[in-house]
C-alpha positions in Angstrom: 29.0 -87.6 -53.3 32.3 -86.2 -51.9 32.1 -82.8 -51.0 35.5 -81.8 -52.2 34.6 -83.3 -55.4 31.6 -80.4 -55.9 34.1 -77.1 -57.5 35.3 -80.1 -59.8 31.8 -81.3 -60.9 30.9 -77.2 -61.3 34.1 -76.9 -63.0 33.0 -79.5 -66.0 29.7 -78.1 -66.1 30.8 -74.8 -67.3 33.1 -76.0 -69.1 31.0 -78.3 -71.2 28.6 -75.3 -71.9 31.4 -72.5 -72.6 33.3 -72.7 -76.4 36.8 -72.8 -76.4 38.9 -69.6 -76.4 42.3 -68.8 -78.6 44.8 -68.1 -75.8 48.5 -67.0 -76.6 50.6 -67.6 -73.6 53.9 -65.8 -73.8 56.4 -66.7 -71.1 59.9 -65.7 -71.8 62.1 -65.5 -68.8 65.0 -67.9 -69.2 64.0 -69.3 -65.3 62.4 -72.3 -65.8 60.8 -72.3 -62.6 59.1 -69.1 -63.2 57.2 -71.2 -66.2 56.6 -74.2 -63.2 54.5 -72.3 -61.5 51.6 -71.6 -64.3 52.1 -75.0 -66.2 49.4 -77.1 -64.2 47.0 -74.0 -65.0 48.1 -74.2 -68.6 47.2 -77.6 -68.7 44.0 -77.2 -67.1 43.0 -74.4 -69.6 44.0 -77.2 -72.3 41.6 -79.6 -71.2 38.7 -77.2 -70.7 39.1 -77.4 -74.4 41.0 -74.0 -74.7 43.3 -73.7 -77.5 47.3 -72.6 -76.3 50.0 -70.8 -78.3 52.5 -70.7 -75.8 55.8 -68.6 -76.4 58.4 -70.6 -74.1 62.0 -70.8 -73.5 60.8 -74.5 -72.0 58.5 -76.4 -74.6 56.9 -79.6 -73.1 58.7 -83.1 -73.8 55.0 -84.9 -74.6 52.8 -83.9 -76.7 49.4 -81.9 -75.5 46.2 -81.9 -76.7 45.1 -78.1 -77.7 48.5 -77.1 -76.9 50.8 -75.8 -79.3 54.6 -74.3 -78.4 56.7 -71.6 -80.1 60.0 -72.4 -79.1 62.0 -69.5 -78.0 64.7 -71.0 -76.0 68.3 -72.1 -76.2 70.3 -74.0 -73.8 72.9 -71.7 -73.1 70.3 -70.5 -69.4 67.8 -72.7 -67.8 68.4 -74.2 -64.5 71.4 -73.9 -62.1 73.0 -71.4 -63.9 74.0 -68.6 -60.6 76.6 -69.9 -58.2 75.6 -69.4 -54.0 77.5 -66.5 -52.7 78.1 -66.3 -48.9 77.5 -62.2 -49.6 74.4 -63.0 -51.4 71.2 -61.8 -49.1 73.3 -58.3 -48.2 71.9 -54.8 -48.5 74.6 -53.9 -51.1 73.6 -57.1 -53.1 69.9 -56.9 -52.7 70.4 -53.1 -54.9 72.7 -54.8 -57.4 70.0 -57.7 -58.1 67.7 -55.4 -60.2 70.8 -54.8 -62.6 71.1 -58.6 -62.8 67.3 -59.0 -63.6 67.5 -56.2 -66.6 70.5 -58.5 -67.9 68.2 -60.9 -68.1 65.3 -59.5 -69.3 68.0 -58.0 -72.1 68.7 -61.4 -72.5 65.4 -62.6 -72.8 64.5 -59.3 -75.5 66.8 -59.6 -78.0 67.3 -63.4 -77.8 64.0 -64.5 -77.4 62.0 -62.4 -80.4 64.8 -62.6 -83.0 64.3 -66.3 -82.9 63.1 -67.8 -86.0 60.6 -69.7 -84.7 59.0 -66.3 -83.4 59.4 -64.6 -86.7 57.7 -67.4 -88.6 54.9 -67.5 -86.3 54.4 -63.8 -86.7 53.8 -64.4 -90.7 50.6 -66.1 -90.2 47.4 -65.0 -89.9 46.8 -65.5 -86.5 43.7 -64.5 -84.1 42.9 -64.1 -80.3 40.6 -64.0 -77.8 43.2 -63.5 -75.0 46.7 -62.6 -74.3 48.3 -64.0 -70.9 51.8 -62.5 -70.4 54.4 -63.2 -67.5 55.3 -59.9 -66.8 58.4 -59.8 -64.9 61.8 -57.9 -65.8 61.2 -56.9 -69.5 58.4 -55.0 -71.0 59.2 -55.9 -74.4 56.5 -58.7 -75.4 54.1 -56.2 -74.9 54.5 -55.2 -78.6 52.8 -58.8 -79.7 50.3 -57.7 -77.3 49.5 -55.1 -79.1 49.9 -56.9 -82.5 47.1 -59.2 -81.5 44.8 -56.7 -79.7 43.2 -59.0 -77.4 42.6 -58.4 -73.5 45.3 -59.0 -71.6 45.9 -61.4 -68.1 49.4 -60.8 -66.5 51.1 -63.9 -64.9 53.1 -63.1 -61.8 55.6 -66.1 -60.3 56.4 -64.2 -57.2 55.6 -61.6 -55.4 55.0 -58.5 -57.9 58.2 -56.9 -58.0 57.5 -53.2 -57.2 57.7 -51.6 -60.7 54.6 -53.7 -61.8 52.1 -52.4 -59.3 51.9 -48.9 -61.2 49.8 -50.1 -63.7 47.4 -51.3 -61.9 47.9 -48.6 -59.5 47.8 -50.6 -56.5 48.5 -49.1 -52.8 52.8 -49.4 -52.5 52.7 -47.1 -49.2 56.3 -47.7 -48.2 55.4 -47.2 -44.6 54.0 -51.0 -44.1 54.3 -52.8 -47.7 58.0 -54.2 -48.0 59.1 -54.0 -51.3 60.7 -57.0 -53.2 64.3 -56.1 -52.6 64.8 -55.1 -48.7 64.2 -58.5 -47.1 61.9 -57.1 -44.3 58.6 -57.7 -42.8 55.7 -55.3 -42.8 56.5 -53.9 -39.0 59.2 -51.5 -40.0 61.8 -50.0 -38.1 62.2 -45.9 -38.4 65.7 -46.6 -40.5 64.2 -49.5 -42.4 61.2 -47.7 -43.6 63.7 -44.8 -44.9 65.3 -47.4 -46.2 62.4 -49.0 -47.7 61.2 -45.8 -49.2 64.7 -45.3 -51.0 64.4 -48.7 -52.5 60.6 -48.0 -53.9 62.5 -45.1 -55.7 65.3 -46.7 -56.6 63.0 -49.6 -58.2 60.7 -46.6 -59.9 64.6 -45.5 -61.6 65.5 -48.8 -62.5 62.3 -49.2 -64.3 61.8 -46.1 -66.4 66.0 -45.8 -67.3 66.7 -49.5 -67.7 63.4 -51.6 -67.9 61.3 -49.6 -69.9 63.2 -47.9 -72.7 65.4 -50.8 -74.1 61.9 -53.0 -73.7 60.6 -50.9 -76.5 63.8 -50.2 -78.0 63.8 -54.3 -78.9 59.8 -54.3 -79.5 60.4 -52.2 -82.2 63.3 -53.8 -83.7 62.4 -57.0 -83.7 58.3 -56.4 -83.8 58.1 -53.0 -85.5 56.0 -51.7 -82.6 56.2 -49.0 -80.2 54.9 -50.4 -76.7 54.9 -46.6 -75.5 53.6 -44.7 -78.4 49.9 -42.8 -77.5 49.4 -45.5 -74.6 51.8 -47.1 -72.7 51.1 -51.1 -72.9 51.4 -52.0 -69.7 48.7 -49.6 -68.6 46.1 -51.8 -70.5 46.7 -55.2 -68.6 43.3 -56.4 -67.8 44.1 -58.6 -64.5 47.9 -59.9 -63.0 47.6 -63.5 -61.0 50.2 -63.6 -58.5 51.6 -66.3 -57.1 51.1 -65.3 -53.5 48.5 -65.2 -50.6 48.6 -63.2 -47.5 48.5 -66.1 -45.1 52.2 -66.5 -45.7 53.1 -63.4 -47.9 51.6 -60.8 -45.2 48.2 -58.7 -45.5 48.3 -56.0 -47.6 45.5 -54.3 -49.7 45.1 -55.3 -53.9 42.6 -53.5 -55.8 40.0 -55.6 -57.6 41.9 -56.6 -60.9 44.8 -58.1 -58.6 44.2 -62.0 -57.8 46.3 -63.6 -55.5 46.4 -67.6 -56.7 49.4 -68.6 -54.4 50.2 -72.6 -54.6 48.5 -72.5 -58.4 51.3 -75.1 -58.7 50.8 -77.9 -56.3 49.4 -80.9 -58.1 48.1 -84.3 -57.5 51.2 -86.0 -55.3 53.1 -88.6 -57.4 55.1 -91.6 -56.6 58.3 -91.0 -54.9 61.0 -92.8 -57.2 62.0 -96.2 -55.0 65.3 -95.2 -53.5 64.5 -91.7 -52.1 61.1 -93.5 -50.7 63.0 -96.5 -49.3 65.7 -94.0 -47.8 62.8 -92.0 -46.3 60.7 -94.6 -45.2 63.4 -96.5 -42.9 64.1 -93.3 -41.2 62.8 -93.8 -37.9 64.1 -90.6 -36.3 62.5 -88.3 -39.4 64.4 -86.7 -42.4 65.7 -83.2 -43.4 65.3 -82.4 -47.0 68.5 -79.4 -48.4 68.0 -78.1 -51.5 68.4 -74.6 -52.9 66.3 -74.5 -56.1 66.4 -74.9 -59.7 68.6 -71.7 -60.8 71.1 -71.8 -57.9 73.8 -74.9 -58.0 74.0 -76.9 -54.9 77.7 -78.0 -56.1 78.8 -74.3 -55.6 78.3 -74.3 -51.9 81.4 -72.4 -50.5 83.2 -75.9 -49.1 83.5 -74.5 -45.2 80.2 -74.2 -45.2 79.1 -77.2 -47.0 81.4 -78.5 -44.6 79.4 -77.0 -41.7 76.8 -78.7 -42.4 77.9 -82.2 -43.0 79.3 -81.9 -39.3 76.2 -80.9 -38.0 74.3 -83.7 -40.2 76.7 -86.7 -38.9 75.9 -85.4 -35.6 72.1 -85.5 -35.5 69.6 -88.6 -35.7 67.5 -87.5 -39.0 68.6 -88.6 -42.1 69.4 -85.8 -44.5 68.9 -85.9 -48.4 70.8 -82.9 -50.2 70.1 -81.9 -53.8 73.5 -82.2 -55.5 74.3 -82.1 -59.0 77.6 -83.8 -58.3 79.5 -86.4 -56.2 79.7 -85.2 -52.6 82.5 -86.5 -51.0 83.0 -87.3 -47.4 79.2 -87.5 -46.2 78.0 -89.1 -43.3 75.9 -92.1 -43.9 73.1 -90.7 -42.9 73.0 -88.1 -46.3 72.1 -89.1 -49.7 72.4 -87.0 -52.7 70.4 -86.8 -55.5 70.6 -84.6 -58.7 67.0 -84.1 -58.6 64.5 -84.9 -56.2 60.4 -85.0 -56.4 60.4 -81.8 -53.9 56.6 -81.7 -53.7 56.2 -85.6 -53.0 59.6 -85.4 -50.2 58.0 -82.7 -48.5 54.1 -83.8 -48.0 56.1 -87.5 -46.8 54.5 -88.1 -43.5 58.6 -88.5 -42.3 59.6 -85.0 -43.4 60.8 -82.5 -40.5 62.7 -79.5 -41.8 63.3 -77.8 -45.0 66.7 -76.1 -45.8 65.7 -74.0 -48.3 67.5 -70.7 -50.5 63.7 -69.5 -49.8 62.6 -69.4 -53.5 58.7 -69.1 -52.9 57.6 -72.1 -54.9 59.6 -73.8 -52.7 58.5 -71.9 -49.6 54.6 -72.6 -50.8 55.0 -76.5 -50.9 56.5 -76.4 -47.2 53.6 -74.2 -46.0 51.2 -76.6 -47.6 52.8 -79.6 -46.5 53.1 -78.0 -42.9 57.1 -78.4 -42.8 59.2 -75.9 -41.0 61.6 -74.0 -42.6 65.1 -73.0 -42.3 65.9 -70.4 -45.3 69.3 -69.4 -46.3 68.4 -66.6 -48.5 70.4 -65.7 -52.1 68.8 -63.3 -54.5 65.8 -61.5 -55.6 62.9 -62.2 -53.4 64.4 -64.6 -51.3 65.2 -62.3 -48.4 61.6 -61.1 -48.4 60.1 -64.2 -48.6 62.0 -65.6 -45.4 61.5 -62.5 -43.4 57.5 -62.9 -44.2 57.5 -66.8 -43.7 59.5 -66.1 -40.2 57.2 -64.2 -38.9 53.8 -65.9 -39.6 56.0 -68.8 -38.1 56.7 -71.5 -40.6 60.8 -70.6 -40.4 63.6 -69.4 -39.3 66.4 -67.0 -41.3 70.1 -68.1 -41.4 72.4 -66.1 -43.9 75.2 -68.1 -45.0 77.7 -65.8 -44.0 76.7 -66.5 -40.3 76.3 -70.3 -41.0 78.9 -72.6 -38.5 78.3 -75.7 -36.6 76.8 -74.0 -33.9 74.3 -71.6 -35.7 73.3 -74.5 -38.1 72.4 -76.7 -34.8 70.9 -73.8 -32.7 68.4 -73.4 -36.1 68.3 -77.3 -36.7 67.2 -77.7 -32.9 64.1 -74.7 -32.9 62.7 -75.9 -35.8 62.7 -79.5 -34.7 61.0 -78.5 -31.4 57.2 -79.6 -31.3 56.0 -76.2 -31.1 57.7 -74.7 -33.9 56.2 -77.9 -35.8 52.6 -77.1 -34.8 52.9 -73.5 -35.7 53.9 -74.7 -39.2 50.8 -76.9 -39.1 48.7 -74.0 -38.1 50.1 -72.1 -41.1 49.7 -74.9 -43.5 46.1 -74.5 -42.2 45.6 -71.0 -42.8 47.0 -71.4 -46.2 44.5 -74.0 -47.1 41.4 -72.9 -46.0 39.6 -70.3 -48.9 36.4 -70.4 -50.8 38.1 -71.9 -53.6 41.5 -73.5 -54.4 44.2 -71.1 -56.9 43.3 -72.8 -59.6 39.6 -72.7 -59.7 39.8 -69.1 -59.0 42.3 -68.6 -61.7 40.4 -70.3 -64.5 37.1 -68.4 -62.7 38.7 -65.1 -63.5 40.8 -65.9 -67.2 37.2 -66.5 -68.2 35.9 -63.9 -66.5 38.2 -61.2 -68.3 37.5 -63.1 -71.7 33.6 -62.8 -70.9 33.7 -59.5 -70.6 35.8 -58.6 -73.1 39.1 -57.5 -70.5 36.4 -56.3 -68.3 37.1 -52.9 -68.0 34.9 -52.4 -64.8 37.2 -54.0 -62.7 39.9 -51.5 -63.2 40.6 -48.5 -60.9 40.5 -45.2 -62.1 43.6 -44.5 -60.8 45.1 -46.2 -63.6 44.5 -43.7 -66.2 45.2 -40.8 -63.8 48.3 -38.3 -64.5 50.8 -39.1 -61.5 49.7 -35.2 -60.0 45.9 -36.3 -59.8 47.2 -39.6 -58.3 49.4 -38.2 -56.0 46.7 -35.7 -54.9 49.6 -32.7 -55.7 47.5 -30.6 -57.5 44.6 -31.0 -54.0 48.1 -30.4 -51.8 49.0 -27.3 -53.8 45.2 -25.4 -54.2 44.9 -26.3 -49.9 48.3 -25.0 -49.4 47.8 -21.7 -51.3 44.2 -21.0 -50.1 45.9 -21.4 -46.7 48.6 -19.3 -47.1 46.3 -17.0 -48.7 44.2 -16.6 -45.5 47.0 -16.6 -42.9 48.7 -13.4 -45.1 45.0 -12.1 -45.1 44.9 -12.2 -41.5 48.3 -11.1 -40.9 48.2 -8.1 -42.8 44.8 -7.6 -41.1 45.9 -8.2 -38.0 49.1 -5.9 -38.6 46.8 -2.9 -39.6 44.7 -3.2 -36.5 48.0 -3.5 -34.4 49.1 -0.5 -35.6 46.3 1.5 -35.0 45.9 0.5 -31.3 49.8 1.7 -31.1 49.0 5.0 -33.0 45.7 5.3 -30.2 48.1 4.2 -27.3 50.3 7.0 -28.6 47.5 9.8 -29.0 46.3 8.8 -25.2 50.0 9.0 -23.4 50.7 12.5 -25.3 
C-alpha cells in the first residue's frame, strides 16, 4: 500500500465509526476569498457525513450532499471591489486600513442578519452540536452563537489580526511578534518596535470603541442578544484554526487551543483550461504569472506603472500571463491576459518561475507550496506583513508600487530568476511541507476533537478568564514595589537615626 495513502485510510476508519454532527458554519465577510480558504474543509466535513448549515455571503453553485446554505449575500461586494493605490502599503495607510475593515464588518452586521433568509432560519427549531465562526472584523454573529449554545471553533483566513488573540490570551509581546498592520519581520528595529507597540494599542482602541460595541449594538437588534452581557462571547471560543504556519509566517509561541492549519486550501490540482496550458507549455524560456487577487482589480493599475511593466515584459525571454478583467492594450506578444486564471494549477506548472503577487497569503501559500519565488507588491491589510515574513525566510522579494520603474521591476525580475533564489524557494516549499500531518487532517482531528469533548475546556489557558491586572501581573508589580519601598524607607530612616547619633558622639568627643 502507498504510504501517503495511510492518514486517508485512518481518516475513513474513524469516520465510519463516529455519527454525524450538526455543524452551523457562519462565514459573513463580504471577501470571498476569505470563504476559499475553509471551503475544501467544509466539504470534507460534508462527506464524513457531517451535516452543514452554513451562513454565506457565497452559496455553492452545485448542490452538496449534507450541505445546506443560508444565503446572506448580495452582489453589491464580492470580488474586485478596491482599486490598487500606488500609496497603498504606507505607514499612514497601514493605520487607516482597520477603519476600512470596521466598514466592512458594519457592512457585513447590519446587512448580513437583517436578511430574510437569516430571519426565517432563526424561526425554526433548530439544534447543534457545534458552532464554527470566521471571526474577523465584526463580533456580531456571536449573538447566534449564543442562541444555539453549542461549543464554538473560530476560523481564521489570515494571520489573526491582533484584537483576536485576547481571547484566547495568547503571548502578543510586541518586542518580537509583528502585529498585522506594521509590515515588519520579527527582528525589530528600536523605532520599529515603538512603533509596533503603538500599533498593538492602537488595534486594542479600534477594537473596544469601533469593533466591539456596534457588534453588539447590531446583535441585539437584529438577534435580540447581548454578546457582552455577564460574559463576553468571544471569551468562550473553544479553538481558532488559522490559516498560517511558522515555516513561512515566522515562529512565534500559540497556546494549546490555537492550531495553525496553513494551506487548509490547496486541493487536488485540476486541468489547466487548453489555452493557458498551450500558452504555458510552448514556453521554452519559462513563464511569469501577475495577478493581484480576488478583491483588488488588476484593470486599476495606475497606467505608468502598468506601463512599467509591459516594458520590462517585452524586454525579457519568459512569457508573462497577467490577470486582467479587461482588454489590455498595447502588450507585447509575449503576455496574455486572462480574466481568471486556475492560480493553483499555473503555479505548481513545472514552467512557472516568478510570482507577481499583491501578497494576499492564499496566494503567498500556493507559491510556497509550489516552490515559486515571489515578488510582492503589497496593498492592504496583511499584505505588507506577509511579504516582509515571506522575504525573509526567502521565498521573495518586496517592491512597493510607488518605487516600481523599469529598472526596479528588472533588478527584482533578475534576483528572483537567479538559481539560487529558486532553490531557496524550493527549500521553503520543503519546510512547508514536511509535518506530522497535512492542515486538513489536523483540522478535522481537532473540530472533532472540541465536539468530543464537549468544547473541551481543558485545552484553554487560565489566562483567559483572568482580570487584565492578574494577567498583566499589576497587582504582583504593585505588592513587590511597596514591600520594597517599604524596606528601603525602613532602612533609611534606620540608617538616618544611627547617622545622627554617631554625629551627636563625634560632637560630644571634639567638645
Amino acid at each position: 500500500m502507498n504510504h501517503k495513502m495511510i492518514p486517508l485510510l485512518i481518516l475513513l476508519i474513524i469516520s465510519t465509526c463516529s455519527h454525524g454532527l450538526n455543524i452551523l458554519v457562519i462565514l459573513p465577510h463580504v471577501g470571498k476569498s476569505h470563504q476559499l480558504v475553509f471551503e475544501p474543509l467544509l466539504k470534507q466535513l460534508a462527506l464524513r457525513e457531517h451535516n452543514l448549515t452554513v451562513i454565506t455571503r457565497f452559496p455553492q453553485t452545485k448542490i452538496t450532499p449534507n450541505w445546506r446554505d443560508i444565503n446572506i449575500g448580495d452582489d453589491e461586494v464580492a470580488t474586485e471591489f478596491l482599486d490598487i493605490d500606488v500609496e497603498a502599503g504606507t505607514r499612514l495607510t497601514q493605520f487607516a486600513c482597520r477603519l476600512l475593515l470596521v466598514e466592512l464588518g458594519k457592512h457585513s452586521c447590519d446587512d448580513g442578519l437583517g436578511k430574510k433568509e437569516l430571519q426565517m432560519f432563526l424561526k425554526e427549531n433548530n439544534q447543534f452540536d457545534l458552532v464554527m465562526v470566521e471571526i474577523f472584523n465584526t463580533n456580531c454573529f456571536m449573538g447566534l452563537v449564543k442562541l444555539f449554545d453549542a461549543p464554538v471553533i473560530g476560523l481564521s483566513s489570515s494571520r489573526p489580526p491582533t484584537w483576536i488573540e485576547r481571547w484566547f490570551a495568547n503571548p502578543e509581546n510586541p518586542s518580537y511578534i509583528p502585529t498585522t498592520f506594521t509590515g515588519f519581520s520579527d527582528s525589530m528595529t528600536f523605532l520599529q518596535r515603538v512603533e509596533n507597540t503603538l500599533s498593538l494599542v492602537w488595534d486594542k482602541l479600534i477594537y473596544e470603541y469601533f469593533i466591539a460595541g456596534p457588534g453588539n449594538h447590531s446583535s441585539r437588534r437584529y438577534l435580540g442578544v447581548d454578546i457582552l452581557k455577564e460574559f463576553d462571547a468571544m471569551y468562550n471560543v473553544s479553538l481558532l484554526l488559522t490559516n498560517t504556519h511558522f515555516s513561512l509566517n515566522l515562529p512565534r509561541p500559540f497556546v494549546p487551543n490555537i492550531i495553525e492549519v496553513g494551506g487548509i486550501h490547496i486541493e487536488e490540482p485540476k486541468e489547466i483550461p487548453n489555452k493557458i496550458a498551450k500558452f504555458m507549455n510552448e514556453s521554452s524560456e519559462g513563464v511569469i504569472y501577475m495577478s493581484m487577487g480576488s478583491t483588488l482589480r488588476g484593470n486599476s493599475f495606475p497606467s505608468d506603472k502598468r506601463n512599467a511593466f509591459l516594458k520590462v515584459f517585452s524586454r525579457i525571454q519568459q512569457r508573462v500571463i497577467w490577470k486582467w478583467e479587461t482588454n489590455l492594450t498595447n502588450k507585447p506578444v509575449n503576455v496574455e491576459t486572462f480574466s481568471w486564471t486556475p492560480q493553483r494549477e499555473i503555479l505548481c506548472h513545472p514552467n512557472m518561475k516568478v510570482f507577481i503577487s499583491h501578497g494576499g497569503l492564499l496566494g503567498t501559500i500556493e507559491a510556497v507550496y509550489c516552490g515559486v519565488p515571489v515578488i510582492v507588491i503589497p496593498q492592504y491589510g496583511d499584505q505588507p506583513l506577509n511579504a516582509k515574513a515571506l522575504e525573509k525566510v526567502g521565498g521573495g522579494v518586496i517592491l512597493y508600487l510607488q518605487d516600481a520603474t523599469e529598472k526596479t521591476i528588472l533588478q527584482s525580475l533578475n534576483k528572483v530568476l537567479s538559481p539560487k533564489f529558486k532553490k531557496s524557494a524550493e527549500d521553503l516549499s520543503e519546510r512547508f511541507k514536511d509535518r506530522p500531518l497535512s492542515p486538513m487532517e489536523t483540522a478535522i482531528y481537532w473540530i472533532e476533537y472540541v465536539a468530543k469533548y464537549r468544547g473541551a475546556p481543558h485545552i484553554r489557558t487560565a489566562a483567559v478568564l483572568m482580570p487584565a491586572y492578574q494577567y498583566l501581573l499589576i497587582d504582583v508589580i504593585a505588592f513587590i514595589a511597596l514591600i520594597v519601598i517599604s524596606f528601603s524607607y525602613c532602612m533609611y530612616k534606620i540608617a538616618a537615626s544611627v547617622f545622627l547619633k554617631l554625629r551627636r558622639r563625634n560632637k560630644i568627643k571634639t567638645s
